[in-house]
Wavefront OBJ file of the C-alpha trace (Angstrom):
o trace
v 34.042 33.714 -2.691
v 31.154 31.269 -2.634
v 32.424 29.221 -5.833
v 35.881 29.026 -4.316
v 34.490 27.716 -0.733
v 32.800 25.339 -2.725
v 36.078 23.958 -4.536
v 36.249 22.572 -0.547
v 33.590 19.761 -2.137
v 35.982 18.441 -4.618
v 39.169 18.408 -3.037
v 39.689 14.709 -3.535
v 39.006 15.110 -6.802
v 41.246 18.080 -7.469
v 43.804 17.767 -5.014
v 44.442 19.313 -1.412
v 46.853 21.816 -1.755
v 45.396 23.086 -5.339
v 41.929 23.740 -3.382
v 43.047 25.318 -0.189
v 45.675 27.443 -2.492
v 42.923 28.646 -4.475
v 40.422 29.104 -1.212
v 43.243 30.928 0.640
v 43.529 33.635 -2.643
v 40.073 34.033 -3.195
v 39.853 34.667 0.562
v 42.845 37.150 0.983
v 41.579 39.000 -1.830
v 37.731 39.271 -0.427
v 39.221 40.501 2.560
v 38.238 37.201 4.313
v 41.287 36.413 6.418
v 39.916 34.139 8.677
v 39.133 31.920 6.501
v 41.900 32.563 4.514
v 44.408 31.666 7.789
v 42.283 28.367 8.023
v 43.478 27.716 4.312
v 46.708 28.447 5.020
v 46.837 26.278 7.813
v 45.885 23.342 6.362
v 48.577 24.198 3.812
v 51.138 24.259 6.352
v 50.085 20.931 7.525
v 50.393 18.772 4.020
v 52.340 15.662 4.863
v 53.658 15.455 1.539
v 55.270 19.279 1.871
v 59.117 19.303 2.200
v 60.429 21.835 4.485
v 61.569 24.573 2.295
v 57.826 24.763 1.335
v 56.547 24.592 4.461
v 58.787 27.456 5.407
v 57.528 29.246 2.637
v 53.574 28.845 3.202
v 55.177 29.628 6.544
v 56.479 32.917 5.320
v 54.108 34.064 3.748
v 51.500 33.784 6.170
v 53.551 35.685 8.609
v 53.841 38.432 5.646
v 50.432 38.460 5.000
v 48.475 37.992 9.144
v 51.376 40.836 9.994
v 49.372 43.239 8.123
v 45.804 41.923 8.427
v 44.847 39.683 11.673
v 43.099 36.926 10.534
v 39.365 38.595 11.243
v 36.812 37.877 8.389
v 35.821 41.830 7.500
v 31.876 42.463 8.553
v 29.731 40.935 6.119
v 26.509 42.693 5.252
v 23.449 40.931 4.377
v 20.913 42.220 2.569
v 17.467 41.566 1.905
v 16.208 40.180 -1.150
v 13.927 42.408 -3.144
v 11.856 39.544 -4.210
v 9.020 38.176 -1.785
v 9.693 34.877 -3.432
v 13.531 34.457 -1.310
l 1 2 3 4 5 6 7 8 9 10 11 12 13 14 15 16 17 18 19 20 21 22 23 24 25 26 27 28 29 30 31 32 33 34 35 36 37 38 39 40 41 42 43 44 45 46 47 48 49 50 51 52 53 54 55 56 57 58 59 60 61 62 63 64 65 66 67 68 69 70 71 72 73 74 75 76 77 78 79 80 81 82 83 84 85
């Protein structure tokens, strides 16, 4: 999850809708919809999108928030067993 996230960094480099495609996978499958909706969002919002895929990220997102509201799942910390942390 952290590696994708950090994709966010490059996204000039890699191109928009390649990051926040990859983000918004890594995300729906770490149970992160939240952030996931966020990526899916900016998606939607791609000037350069025509409007069958815009209805599509569209779609989708319906498909997918339908089932899961976009609320990241509780994230437990824990401790590190090191004193050096």
């Amino acid at each position: 999850m952290k590696t994708a996230m950090r994709l966010l960094e490059y996204e000039k480099e890699l191109g928009t809708k390649e990051v926040y495609s990859i983000v918004a996978i890594a995300c729906y499958f770490n149970s992160c919809f939240r952030e996931c909706s966020k990526a899916f969002v900016k998606l939607e919002r791609l000037p350069e999108l025509s409007e069958k895929e815009r209805e599509k990220y569209e779609n989708l997102a319906i498909a997918l928030f339908s089932r899961n509201p976009p609320i990241d799942r509780r994230t437990v910390s824990y401790k590190c067993p090191k004193s050096s942390c």
